[in-house]
C-alpha positions in Angstrom: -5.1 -15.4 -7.7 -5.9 -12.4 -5.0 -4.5 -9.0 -6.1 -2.1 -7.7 -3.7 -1.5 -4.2 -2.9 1.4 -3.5 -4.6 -0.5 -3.8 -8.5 -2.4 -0.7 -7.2 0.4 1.4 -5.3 2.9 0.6 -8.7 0.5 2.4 -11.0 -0.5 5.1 -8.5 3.8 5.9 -7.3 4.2 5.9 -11.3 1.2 8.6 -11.8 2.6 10.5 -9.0 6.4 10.5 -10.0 4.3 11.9 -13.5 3.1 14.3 -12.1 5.9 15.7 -10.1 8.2 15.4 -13.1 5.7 17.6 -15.0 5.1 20.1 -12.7 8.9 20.5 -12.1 9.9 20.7 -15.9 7.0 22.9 -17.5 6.7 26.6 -18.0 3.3 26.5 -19.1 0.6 27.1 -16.0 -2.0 24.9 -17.6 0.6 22.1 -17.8 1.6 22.5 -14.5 -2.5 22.4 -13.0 -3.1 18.7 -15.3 0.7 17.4 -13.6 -0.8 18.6 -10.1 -4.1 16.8 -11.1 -1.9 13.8 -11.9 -0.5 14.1 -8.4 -4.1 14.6 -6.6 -5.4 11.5 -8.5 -2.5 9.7 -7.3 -3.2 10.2 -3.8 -7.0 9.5 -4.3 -6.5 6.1 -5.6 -3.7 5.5 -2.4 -6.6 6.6 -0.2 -9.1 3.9 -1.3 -6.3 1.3 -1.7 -5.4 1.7 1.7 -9.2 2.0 3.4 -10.0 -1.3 1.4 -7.2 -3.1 2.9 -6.7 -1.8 6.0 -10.5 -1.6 6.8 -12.6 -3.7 4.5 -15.7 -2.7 6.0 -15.7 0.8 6.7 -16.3 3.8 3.9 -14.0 6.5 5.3 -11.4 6.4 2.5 -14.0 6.6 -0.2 -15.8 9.4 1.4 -12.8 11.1 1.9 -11.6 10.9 -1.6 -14.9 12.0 -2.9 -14.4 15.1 -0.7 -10.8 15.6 -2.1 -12.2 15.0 -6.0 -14.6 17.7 -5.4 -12.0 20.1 -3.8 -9.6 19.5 -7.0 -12.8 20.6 -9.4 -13.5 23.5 -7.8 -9.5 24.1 -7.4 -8.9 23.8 -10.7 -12.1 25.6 -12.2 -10.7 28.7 -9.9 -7.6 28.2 -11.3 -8.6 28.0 -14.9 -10.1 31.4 -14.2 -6.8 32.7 -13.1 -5.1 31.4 -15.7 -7.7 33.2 -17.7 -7.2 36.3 -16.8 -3.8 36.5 -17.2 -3.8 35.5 -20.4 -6.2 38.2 -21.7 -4.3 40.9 -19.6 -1.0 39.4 -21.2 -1.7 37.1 -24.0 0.9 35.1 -22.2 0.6 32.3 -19.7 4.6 31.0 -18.7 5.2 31.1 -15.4 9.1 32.6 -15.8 6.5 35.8 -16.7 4.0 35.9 -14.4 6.5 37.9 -12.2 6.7 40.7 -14.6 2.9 41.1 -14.5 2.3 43.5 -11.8 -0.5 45.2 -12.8 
């Protein structure tokens, strides 16, 4: 039985609909960065679905999603210092009040 590419785009549409649901529906910004992590990992896992079956031979969509799991760590260790911050200059982290802290 050969695994076609619809058992890895199923799981991946599902992680991304997650993620997008998440994102949408939380107030809280450290919810918000693991749903856009969900999202990011999503579109990794499309990006080596797609270079394995469209070309079997060639490394481009693995390199590329190395490149893009390296850019979401460093993303999201920036934005964990963000979050960080605003939490010691406000001992609060919801979005809905991130407007009110002009500092």
């Amino acid at each position: 039985m050969d695994i076609t590419i619809i058992y890895y785009l199923v799981p991946s549409l599902v992680m991304f609909c997650c993620g997008v649901y998440g994102f949408v529906t939380r107030k809280n910004m450290i919810a918000m960065l693991i749903s856009l992590e969900l999202m990011l990992n999503s579109v990794d896992i499309n990006f080596v679905v797609f270079n394995r079956y469209l070309f079997p031979n060639q490394l481009e969509g693995m390199f590329f999603t190395l490149f893009a799991i390296a850019i979401a760590a460093a993303e999201t260790a920036v934005a964990i210092a963000i979050i960080i911050n605003l939490f010691r200059a406000s001992k609060n982290i919801d979005v809905t009040d991130v407007t009110k802290m002009k500092f």
